[in-house]
Every structure is written in C-alpha cells, then in structure tokens.
N, C-alpha and C positions, 0 to 999 in steps of 0.2 A: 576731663570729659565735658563736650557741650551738653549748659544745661539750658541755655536759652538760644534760636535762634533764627534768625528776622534773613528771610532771602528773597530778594529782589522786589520786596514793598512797594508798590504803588497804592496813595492815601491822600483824601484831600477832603473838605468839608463839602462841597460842592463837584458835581461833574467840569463845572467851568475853572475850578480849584485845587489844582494838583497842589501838595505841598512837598508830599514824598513819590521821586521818581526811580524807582528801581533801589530800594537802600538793601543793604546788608547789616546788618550787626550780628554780633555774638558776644554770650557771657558764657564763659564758664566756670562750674563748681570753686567758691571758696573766693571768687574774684574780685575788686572793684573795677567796674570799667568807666568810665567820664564818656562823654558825648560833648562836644565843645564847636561853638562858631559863630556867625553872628547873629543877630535877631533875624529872625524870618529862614534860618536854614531849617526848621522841621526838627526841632529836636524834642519838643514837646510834643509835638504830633506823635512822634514815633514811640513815646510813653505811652501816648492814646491809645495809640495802636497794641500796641502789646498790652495791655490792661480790659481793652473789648469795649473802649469808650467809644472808639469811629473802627468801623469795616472798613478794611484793606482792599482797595479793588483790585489790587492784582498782587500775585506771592504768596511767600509762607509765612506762618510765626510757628515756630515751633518748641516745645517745653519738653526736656526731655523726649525726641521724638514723636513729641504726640502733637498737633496740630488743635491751636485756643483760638485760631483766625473765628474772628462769628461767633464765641462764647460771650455768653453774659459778665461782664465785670463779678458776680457773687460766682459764677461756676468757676472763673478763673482765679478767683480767688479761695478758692477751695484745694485747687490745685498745688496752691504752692506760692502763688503770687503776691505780692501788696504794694498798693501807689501811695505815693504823699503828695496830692498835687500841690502846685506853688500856694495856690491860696486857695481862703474856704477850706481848713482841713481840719479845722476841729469846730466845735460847737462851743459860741462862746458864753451862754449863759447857763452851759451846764456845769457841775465838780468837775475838776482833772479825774477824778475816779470816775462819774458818771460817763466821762469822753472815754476811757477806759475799757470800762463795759462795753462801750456803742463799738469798738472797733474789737472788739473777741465776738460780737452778735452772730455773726455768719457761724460762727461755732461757740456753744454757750457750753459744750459740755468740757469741763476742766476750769473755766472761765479765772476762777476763786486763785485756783495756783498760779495760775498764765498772770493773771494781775498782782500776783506778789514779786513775781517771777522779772515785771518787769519796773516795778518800782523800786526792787533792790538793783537793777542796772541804773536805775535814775531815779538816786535817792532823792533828786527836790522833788518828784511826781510823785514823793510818801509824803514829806513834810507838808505840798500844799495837797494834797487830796481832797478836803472838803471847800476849797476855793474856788470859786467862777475861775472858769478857764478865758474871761478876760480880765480877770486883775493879775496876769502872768507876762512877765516883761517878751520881746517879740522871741529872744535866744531860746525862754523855758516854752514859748509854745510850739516850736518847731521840735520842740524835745517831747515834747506830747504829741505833737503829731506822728512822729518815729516811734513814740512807744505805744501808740493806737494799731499802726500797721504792726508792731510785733507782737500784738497780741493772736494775728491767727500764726505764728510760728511758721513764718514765710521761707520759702527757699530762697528768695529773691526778693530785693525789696530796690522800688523805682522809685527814683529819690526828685521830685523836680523845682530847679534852683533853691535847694533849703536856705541857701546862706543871703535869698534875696531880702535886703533892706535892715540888715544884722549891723552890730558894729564890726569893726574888724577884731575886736576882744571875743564878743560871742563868736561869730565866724567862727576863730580859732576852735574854742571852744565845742563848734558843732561838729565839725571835720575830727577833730578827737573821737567825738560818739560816735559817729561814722566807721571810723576805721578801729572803734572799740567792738561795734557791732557784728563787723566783716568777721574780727578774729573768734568770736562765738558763731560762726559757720553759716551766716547767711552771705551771699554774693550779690552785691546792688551794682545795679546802672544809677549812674549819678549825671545829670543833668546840669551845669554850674557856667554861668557867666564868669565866674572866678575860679578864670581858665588856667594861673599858675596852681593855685590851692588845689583844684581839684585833679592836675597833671602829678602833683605832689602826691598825694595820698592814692593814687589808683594805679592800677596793675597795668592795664593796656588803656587805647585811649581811640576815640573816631571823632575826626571833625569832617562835621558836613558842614555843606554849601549848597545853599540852591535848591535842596532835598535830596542831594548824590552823598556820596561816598567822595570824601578830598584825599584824606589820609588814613591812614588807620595805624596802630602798633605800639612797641612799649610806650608806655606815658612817658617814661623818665625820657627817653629819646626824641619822641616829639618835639620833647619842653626845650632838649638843649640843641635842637635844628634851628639854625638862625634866620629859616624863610618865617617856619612856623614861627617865632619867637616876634618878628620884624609884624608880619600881618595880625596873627590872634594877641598876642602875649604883651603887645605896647612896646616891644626892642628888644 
C-alpha cells in the first residue's frame, strides 16, 4: 500500500528558482526507498517539501491519501512523519536524554516509555545520556539524531545524507541502524550521496536530475545497470 505520495511536484526557494519540475516519488508501507543524483538535482528539496519546510507550487504530496501539501512541519508531524535534516539536528549543548525529550515534544504524553523504548534500540544513547550531545563522536550523533525523530513513533522517517562526513567504519555502522529501524515497521526515504550504500540497503530507488524524474525501480537493479553504474556509481 502507498503510504507516501509526491505527484508532479513543482518547488523552488524563489519564483525565479525552480528546483523541482514536475517530480513523482512514492514510498510504500515497510519500504526503504534512496533518492540518488548529483548535487543540485532537488533531492533535499523534495525532503523539504514533504516535511511542510517550502510549499509546493504545483502537485500533490500525499500521506496515506490525505493531502500535507501547506501543513506546518508539527501538523505533519503528528501525522505520522519525522526529518533528520543533514545538519543542525540536534542541540549540541544539551544531554543526549535532554535532545531526547526535545524530539518526543510535539507529543509529551508517553514521552517516559518512548525514551526508554529508544535507548534500548541504541544502547550508547543509555550509556551517554547525561553527556553533552557535543562530546558525541560525528557516527553517535547521527544516532541521536534518528533516535530524536523516533521518538514521535513515525510512519515514515526522512533520512537526509545521514552518512555525510562519517567514516566509512561509522557509515557502515549507520546503514546497519537504518535498515534495523526499517525492520521494526517504519519505511524511510533516504537521501545518500553514498549512492552504492544506500542502492544496497533499500528496496526501490529514484534518481533525479535537474529536478525530473531520470530513473526510478528496484535498487538492486539500478545498482547492477552499467549506464546507471558508469554515470552515478563511479563504473
């Protein structure tokens, strides 16, 4: 069943500023999908868009057939949604528990179990709990930032480049939680410049270009197309 779905998107920061022309996307129930291409095709925008950061000037977004196009980011996330943007996603002079709190906020009642709930999926987010959440190496703050958005118990959780400026050890490490996450029933859009990695761990897969629609379909199949492989993937 589509649970997310993005039809003929037109989004841009400016009138003079298209960035997205006419996109498509869809996620459905239980899924990871990647979004892949190269700087400037609109793949973070089209997070924006789905999360009620920038209005759509033209198309759907729709969530479970209900239309979020024009909702406030907290209405939308009440719905069912949660963003991790690339950066600025946690607060760094609070506890990992204090960051915690700050992302169950929108919904505070359960808050107590939600916050157990996800520091037993990311047992260092027990161990350092009363530590500034910048004395956290860059792999454990991206893990707090994933376990701030599952505090409101998302349907869907919008992932954007988590693995930017990672080693390739963390990396590893973060696409693990990722696709640990998936199997406890939430479905992300993943966003990833770390186009094998992220063709690897996800179910279907869209590259854009330009702000279109290039490709769309199994990840695995994409990954082993020797156009797609020669232009995105480095050969």
């Amino acid at each position: 069943m589509d649970l997310l779905t993005v039809t003929g998107v037109v989004a841009g920061y400016s009138a003079a500023d298209q960035i997205l022309k006419g996109l498509d996307f869809t996620v459905r129930d239980g899924e990871i999908v990647c979004i892949v291409g190269p700087n400037g095709a609109g793949k973070s925008t089209l997070l924006k868009v789905i999360f009620g950061l920038l209005r759509p000037e033209a198309g759907t977004v729709l969530l479970r057939d209900r239309s979020i196009a024009g909702l406030r980011p907290r209405e939308i996330t009440a719905l069912g949604v949660a963003y991790v943007p690339q950066e600025h996603n946690i607060f760094a002079s609070m506890t990992v528990r204090e960051n915690l709190e700050m992302g169950g906020y929108a919904d505070r009642a359960g808050v107590s179990g939600r916050l157990d709930g996800v520091m037993q999926r990311f047992p260092v987010l027990g161990r350092k709990r009363r530590q500034a959440a910048r004395t956290l190496s860059g792999g454990e703050r991206q893990i707090l930032a994933m376990g701030m958005a599952l505090m409101v118990q998302p349907a869907i959780l919008l992932l954007d480049e988590p693995s930017a400026g990672l080693s390739p050890l963390a990396a590893q490490g973060l696409f693990r939680d990722i696709q640990a996450i998936n199997r406890e029933g939430v479905a992300i859009a993943l966003v990833e410049q770390n186009a094998n990695e992220a063709l690897e761990i996800s179910d279907r897969a869209y590259i854009l270009v330009d702000g279109r629609n290039s490709r769309d379909g199994d990840a695995r199949a994409l990954a082993a197309d020797p156009e797609i492989r020669r232009i995105f993937l480095g050969g």
